[in-house]
N, C-alpha and C positions, 0 to 999 in steps of 0.2 A: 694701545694696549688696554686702556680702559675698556675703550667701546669693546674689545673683542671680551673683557672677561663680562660685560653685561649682554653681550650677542648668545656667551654660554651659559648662561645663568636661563636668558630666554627660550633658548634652546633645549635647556634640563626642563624646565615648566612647562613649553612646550611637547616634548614626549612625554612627560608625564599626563597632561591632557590626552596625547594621543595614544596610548596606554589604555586608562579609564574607557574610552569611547572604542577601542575594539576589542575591550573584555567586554563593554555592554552589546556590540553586534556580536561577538563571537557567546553570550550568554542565550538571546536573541536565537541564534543557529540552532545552540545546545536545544533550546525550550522547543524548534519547532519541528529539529529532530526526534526529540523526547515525544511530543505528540505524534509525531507520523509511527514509530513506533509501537507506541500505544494503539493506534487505530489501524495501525497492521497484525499487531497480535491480537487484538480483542478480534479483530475479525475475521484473521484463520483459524482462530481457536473458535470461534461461536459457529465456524460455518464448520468444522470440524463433529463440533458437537451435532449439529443440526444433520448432516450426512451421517453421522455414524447413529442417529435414535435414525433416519429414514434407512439405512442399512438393517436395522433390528428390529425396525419394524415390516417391515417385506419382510424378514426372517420367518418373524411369527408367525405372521400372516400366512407364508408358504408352509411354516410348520403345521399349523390348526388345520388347512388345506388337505396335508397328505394325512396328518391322524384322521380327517372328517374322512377322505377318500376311503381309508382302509376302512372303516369300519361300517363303510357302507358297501365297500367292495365283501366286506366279511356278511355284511346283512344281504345281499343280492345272490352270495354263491349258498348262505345258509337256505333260501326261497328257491333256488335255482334244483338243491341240493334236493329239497323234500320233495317239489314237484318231480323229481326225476326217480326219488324211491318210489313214489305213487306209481309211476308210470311203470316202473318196473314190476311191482305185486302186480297192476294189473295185466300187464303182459303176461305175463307167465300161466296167469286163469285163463284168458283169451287163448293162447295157443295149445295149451293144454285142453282145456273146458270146451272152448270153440265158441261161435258166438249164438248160441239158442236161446231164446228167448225167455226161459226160466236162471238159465246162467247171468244174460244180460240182467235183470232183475234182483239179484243175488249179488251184483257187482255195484249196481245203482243204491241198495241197500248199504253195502260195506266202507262205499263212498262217503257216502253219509254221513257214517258214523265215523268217519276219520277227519271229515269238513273242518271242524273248531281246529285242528291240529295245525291246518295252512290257511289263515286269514284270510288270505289274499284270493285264496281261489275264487275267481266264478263259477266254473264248470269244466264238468269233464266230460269228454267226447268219442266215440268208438263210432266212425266208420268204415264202409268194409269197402273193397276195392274198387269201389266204382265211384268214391264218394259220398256215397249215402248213407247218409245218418243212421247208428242203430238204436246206439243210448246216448242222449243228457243228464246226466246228475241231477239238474235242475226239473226233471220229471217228464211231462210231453212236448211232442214239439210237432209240426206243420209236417203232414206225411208227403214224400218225396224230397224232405229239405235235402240240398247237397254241398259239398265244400268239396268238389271236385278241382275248382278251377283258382283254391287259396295254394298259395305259396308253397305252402308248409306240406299238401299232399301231394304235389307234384314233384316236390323235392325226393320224399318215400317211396313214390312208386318209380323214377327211376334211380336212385341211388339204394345199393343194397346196405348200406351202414347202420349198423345198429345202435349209432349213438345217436343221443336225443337232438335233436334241432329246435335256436330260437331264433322263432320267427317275427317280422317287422309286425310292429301294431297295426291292426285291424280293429272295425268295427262286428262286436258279434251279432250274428243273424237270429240269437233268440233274446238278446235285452238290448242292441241298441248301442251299447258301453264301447267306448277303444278299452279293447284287450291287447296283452303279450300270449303271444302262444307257445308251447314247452311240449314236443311230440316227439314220437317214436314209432314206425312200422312193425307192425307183428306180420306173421307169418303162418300159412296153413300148412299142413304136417308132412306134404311134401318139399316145402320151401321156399313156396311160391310166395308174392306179395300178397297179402290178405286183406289190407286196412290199415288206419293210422288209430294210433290211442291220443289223445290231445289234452293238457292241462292248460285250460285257458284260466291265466290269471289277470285281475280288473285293474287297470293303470290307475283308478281313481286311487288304489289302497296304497300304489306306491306314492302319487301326488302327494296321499294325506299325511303321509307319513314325512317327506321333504317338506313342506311346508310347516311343522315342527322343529325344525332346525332355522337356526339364525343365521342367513349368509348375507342380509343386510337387502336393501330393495333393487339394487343393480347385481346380487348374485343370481347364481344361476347353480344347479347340481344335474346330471344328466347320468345316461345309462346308454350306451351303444356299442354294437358289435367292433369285434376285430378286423371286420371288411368297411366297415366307416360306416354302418345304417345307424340311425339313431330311436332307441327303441321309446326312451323316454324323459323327458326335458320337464325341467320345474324352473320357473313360472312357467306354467303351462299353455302354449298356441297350439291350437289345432292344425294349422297349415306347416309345423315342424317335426310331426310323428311322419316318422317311415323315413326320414329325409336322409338323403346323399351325400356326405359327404368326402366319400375315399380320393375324390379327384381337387379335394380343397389345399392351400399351401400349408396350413397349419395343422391338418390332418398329418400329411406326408412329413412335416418337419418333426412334427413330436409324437402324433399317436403312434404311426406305423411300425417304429425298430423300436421302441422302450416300452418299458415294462411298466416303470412310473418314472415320475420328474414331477416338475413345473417348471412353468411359463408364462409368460408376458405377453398379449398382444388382446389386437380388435377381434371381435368375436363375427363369425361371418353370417350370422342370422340377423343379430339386429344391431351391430356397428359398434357396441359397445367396450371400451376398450376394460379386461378384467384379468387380475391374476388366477393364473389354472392350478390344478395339482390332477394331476390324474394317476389309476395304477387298475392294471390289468388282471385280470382272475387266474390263476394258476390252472383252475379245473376245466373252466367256462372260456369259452370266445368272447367274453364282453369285455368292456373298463366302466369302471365311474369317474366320471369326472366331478370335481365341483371348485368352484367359482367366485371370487369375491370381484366388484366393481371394483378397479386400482384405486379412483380417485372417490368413491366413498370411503376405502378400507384407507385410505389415508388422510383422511380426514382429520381426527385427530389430532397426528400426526402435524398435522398441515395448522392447526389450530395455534398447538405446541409451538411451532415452528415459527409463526409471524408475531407470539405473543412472546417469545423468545427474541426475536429480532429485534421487535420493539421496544422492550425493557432495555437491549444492551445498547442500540442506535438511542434510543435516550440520555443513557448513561454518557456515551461517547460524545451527543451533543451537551450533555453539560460540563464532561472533560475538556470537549472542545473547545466551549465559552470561555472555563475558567482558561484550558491553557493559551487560547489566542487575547482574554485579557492581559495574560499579564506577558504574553511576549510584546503585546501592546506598548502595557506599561515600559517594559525594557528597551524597545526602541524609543519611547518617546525620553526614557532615561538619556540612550545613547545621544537622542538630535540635542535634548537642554546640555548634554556635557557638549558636543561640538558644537550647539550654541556659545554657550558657557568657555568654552575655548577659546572659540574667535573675538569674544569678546573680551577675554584674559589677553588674546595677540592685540589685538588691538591695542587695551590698556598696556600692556605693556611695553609698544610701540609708542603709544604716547609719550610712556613715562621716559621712554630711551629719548626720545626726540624733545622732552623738556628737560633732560639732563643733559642732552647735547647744548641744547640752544643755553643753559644755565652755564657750559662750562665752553663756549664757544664765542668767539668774536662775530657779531651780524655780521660785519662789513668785509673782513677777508677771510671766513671761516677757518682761521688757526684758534687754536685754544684760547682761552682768553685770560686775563692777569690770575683769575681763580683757580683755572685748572693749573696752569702754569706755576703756581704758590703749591699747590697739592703735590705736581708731578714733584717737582724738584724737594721738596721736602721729605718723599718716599726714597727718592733715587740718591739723594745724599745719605739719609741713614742704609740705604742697602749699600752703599760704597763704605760707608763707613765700618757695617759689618760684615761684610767679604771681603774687607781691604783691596777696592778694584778702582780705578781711575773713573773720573765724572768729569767732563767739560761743559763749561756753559760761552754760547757766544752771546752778544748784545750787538743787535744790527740798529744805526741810525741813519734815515735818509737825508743825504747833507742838503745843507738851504732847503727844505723840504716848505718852511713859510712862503720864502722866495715862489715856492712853487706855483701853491696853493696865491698866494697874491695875482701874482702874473696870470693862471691857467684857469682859476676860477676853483670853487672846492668839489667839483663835479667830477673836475680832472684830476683832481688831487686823490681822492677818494680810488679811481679805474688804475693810478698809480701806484697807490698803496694795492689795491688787490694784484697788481701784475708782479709786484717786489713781493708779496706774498705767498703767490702760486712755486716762485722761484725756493721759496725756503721751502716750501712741502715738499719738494724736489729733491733737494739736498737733504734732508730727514728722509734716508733710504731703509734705514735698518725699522724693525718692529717698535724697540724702545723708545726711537729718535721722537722729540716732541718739539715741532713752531708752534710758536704762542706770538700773541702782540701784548707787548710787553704795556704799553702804552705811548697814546700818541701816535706819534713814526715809527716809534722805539718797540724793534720786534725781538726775539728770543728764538734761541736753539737749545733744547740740551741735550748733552750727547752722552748716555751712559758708556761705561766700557771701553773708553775715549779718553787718550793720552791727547797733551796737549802738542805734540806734533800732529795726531789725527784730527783736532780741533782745526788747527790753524790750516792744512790743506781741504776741510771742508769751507772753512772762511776764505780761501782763494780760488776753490772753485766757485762760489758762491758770489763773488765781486764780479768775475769773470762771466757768467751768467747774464748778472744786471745789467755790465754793460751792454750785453747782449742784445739786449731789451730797446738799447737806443730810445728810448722816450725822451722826447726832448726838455731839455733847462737851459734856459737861456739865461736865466740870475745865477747859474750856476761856473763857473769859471773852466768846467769841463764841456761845458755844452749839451750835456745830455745827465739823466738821472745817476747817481751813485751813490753807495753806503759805505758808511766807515764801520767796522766791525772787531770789537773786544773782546778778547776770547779767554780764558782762565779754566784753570783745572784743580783738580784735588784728589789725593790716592789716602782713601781712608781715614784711620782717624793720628797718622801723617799729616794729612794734609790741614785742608782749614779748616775750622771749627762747627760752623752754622751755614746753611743757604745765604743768611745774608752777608757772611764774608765773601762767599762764593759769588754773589751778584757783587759787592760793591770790587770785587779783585780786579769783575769782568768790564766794569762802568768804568774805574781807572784805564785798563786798558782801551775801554773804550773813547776816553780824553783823551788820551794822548797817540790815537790816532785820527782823532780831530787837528790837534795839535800838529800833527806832523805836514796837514794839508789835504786832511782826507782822502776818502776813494782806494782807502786800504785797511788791512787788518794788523793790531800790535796784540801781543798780550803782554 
């Protein structure tokens, strides 16, 4: 009974240790759930952040893009618009007036003095049916010049349409310059084809003017027809006026069916990959396009973005320090507690096992005269206050000298532990306590234990020894036996103190000496 309330004393201390050490892993868990957390939100949120300014900024970007567009598409149809009233006054003289030589002159004049009105203009042009020059604005020019075999007159002399046509840049045959050309066929007063009237205007004035605008060193702003020709490109290459593109994938995907957008991709001239915006002229077959390089225009952006990354990947690695120190610390908590544990089992392993050996016989491990003094001083006061029956027996092993003389004290000793094992036997129940009383002289007590249940453990118990046949030759039985006294007490009925309770059982136990031993009296 003892050893089990000190088994749960160690077992309460024990959980208790084991408590402590898996609130320290399960704190441990917490801290390094708490971090993964942490570095999960900070880093959908910052990547959140980071895609929704790169979302807003393409926005802009496309925004700036289509306001640049329109208001270049607004400035191209305003140039578009003038050259083609020009061309209208003068038609009307031409077919009216006819082209004689004091009219042409009259018309060279009128020119003129309307020049400052269109910047842009170089020259204006009146050939008559065959190609041949009649007047340049620009004053003389090489007699027989023709522009028979340009675009722009072959177009007039077989199609009868009387609206203006723009034609791919050309190099003009009286300055040298790439021009845009802006014409329209007049007619002699039967109806017949007559000539073309021509507004050539000088790409340099539109160059100069786009290179005024900021679309960064990888943009681009451009001007081309609604059949895919390209009339005019900034930055400016020569090898890209006049160029083809209606049969290109990103012509057909975006120019051809919209009006305006934008878009994303590589540019098919020089690989560049740029964000477009383009929009179509309501009045004119052209669009403007223009341009920004993707990855200058987000640059910024892009600057924003890793200086952003950086600061919070910072952050996180000093969150992280501190949080993996001190989950650190919390496990190295948890191992000194389940240090600190096994070292508690331990000590208190010891301490059970020097209370044992303190309250234990070396030689036949039954309780020893100590414990035996304790038990039975508890067990008589608990009988005494629950008014319940207590037996004690007193075993002696007879001639036990005799034994020890004859057998040697080797044998005596392997004797007493086999008479020993025998009473831990018979101490079936949990309260039952063998003790060696001292000497030979061993002890039972029997709590709960009338002295009829006394005295049939004392007969099964003789009954046993003999069992054992170990042999005694000094002994008149021939083999080992005990004589065994037995007494009882029912509360505070019965006798007084433990040690009436022992001397009742010691009486009894005389005078079953007396009787001739190798039996039980009480």
């Amino acid at each position: 009974m003892w050893c089990r309330k000190k088994k749960r004393e160690t077992s309460v201390t024990s959980r208790d240790g084991g408590c402590k050490v898996l609130a320290a892993k399960r704190d441990a868990q917490l801290a390094t759930s708490l971090l993964l957390v942490i570095w999960v939100s900070v880093l959908v949120a910052t990547s959140w952040q980071i895609w929704s300014a790169h979302q807003r900024t393409l926005s802009e970007i496309d925004t700036n893009n289509r306001n640049l567009a329109q208001t270049l598409n607004t400035y191209a149809e305003g140039v578009f618009t003038q050259s083609s009233m020009l061309l209208l006054g003068m038609l009307e003289r031409l077919e009216v007036q006819g082209t004689t030589p004091e009219h042409l002159v009259r018309m060279q004049q009128l020119v003129g003095r309307q020049e400052h009105l269109l910047s842009q203009l170089n020259e204006l042009l009146v050939l008559d049916a065959s190609g041949k020059w009649l007047m340049s604005s620009r004053g003389g020019f090489l007699e027989g010049t023709n522009s028979a075999d340009r675009r722009f007159f072959s177009y007039h002399r077989d199609n009868p349409s009387h609206e203006i046509f723009i034609g791919a840049p050309i190099r003009s045959r009286s300055t040298g310059e790439w021009v845009l050309t802006i014409s329209r066929r007049f007619e002699n007063q039967e109806g017949d084809f007559a000539g073309v009237i021509v507004v050539v205007l000088g790409i340099e004035n539109f160059l100069h003017l786009f290179g005024k605008i900021d679309v960064g060193e990888q943009g681009s702003i451009g001007f081309a027809t609604t059949s895919g020709q390209l009339l005019v490109r900034y930055p400016f290459r020569e090898q890209d006026l006049g160029r083809d593109f209606s049969r290109s994938p990103n012509f057909l995907r975006y120019y051809s069916n919209l009006k305006s957008g934008t878009a994303s991709f590589e540019s098919g001239i020089d690989g560049t990959e740029r964000l477009y915006a383009f929009r179509s002229n309501d009045r004119y077959p052209v669009f403007t396009v223009v341009a920004r390089g993707r990855y200058e225009a987000l640059q910024a952006w892009r600057s924003q973005a890793l200086l952003t990354a950086g600061v919070v990947l910072g952050l996180l690695a000093v969150v992280t320090l501190i949080g993996w120190r001190l989950i650190l610390l919390i496990r190295q908590r948890a191992q000194a507690e389940t240090s600190l544990m096994a070292v508690r089992e331990k000590l208190l392993d010891a301490n059970l096992e020097l209370e044992r050996l303190a309250t234990q016989d070396s030689l036949t491990g039954l309780a020893n005269r100590r414990r035996f003094d304790e038990v039975l001083q508890l067990e008589v006061r608990r009988a005494a206050r629950d008014g319940t029956m207590l037996s004690l027996l007193l075993i002696d092993l007879d001639h036990f000298k005799g034994f020890n003389d004859r057998y040697g004290h080797v044998a005596g000793d392997e004797c007493l532990k086999a008479v020993s094992r025998q009473l831990e036997l018979s101490a079936k129940r949990s309260g039952d306590l063998a003790a060696r009383y001292g000497g030979e002289e061993l002890a039972i007590i029997l709590p709960n234990t009338a002295l009829e249940g006394a005295m049939r453990v004392a007969e099964e118990l003789l009954k046993c020894i003999r069992g054992l046949d170990i042999a005694h030759e000094s002994s008149q039985f021939g083999h080992v036996t005990v004589s065994i006294g037995a007494a009882s007490m029912q509360g505070r009925h019965g006798l007084a103190s433990p040690l009436d309770l022992v001397e009742a059982a010691d009486q009894a136990l005389y005078r079953a000496k007396a009787a001739g031993r190798n039996r039980a009296e009480c």
